[in-house]
VMD Tcl script that draws the C-alpha trace (Angstrom):
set ca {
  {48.22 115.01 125.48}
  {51.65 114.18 124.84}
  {53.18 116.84 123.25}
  {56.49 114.67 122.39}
  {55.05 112.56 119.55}
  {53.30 115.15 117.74}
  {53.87 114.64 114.29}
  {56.18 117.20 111.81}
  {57.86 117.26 115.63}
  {61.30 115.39 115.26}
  {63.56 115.62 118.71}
  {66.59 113.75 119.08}
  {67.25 111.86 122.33}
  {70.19 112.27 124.05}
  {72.50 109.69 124.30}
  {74.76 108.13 127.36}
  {78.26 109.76 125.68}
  {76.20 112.92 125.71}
  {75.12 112.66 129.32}
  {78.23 111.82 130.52}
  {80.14 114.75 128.79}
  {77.14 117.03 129.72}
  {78.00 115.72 133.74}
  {81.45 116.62 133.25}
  {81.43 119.67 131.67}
  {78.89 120.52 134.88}
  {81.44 119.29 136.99}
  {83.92 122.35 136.19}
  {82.84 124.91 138.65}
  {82.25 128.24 136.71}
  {82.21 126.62 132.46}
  {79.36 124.21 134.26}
  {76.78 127.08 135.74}
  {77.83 128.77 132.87}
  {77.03 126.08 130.54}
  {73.98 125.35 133.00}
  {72.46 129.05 131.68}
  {73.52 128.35 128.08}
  {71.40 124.82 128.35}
  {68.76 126.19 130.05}
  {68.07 129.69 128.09}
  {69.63 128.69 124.40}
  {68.13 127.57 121.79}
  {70.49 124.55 120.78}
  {70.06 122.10 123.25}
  {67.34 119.21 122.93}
  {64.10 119.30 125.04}
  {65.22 116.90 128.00}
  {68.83 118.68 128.36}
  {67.23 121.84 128.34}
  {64.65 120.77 131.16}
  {67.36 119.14 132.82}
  {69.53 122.41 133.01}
  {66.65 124.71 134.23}
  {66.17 121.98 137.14}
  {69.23 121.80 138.57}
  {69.30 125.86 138.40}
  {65.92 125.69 140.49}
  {68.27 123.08 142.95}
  {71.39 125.42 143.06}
  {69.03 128.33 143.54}
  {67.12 126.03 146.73}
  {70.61 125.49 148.13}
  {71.80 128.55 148.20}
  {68.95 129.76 149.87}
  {69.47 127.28 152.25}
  {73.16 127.90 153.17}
  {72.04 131.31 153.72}
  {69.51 130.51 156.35}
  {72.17 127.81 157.77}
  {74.56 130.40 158.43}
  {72.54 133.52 159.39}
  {71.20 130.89 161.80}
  {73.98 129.48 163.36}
  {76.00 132.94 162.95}
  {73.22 134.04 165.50}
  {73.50 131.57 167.69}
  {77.63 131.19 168.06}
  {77.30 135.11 168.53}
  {75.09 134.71 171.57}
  {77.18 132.29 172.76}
  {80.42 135.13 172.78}
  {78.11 138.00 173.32}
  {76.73 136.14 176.49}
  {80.58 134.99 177.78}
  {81.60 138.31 178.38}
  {78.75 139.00 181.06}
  {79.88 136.81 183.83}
  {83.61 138.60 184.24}
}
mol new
graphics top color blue
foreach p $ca { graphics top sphere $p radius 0.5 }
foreach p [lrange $ca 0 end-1] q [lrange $ca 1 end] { graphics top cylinder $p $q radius 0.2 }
display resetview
């Protein structure tokens, strides 16, 4: 069922100027994850921004998680490499 065109259900569609001042507000590195949370959790934003925010909070969250495991990794293996130098002198 499409729950968009429902009627009594009015939503506004966001336009390009909005996207592109929504990108660059995102753009500033704490206002943007700030205004990421306000998108996401608030209760002005229209439907598409709002799914759009909680996305890209799922992506941040996947990429942090991932530059975690990228450096516990490779932390691990550069100190084997120094841990294993000292052994031969």
């Amino acid at each position: 069922m499409d729950y968009q065109n429902l009627p009594g259900r009015v939503t506004e569609e966001v336009s390009v100027k909005d996207w592109i001042i929504t990108i660059l507000i995102t753009a500033i590195p704490i206002v943007g994850l700030i205004m990421l949370f306000v998108w996401a959790f608030g209760d002005g934003a229209q439907p598409s921004k709002k799914n759009w925010a909680i996305a890209t909070l799922i992506w941040y969250a996947i990429m942090i998680v991932l530059v975690i495991i990228f450096f516990i990794v490779f932390g691990a293996i550069i100190a084997a490499m120094f841990g294993g130098m000292g052994a031969y002198s």
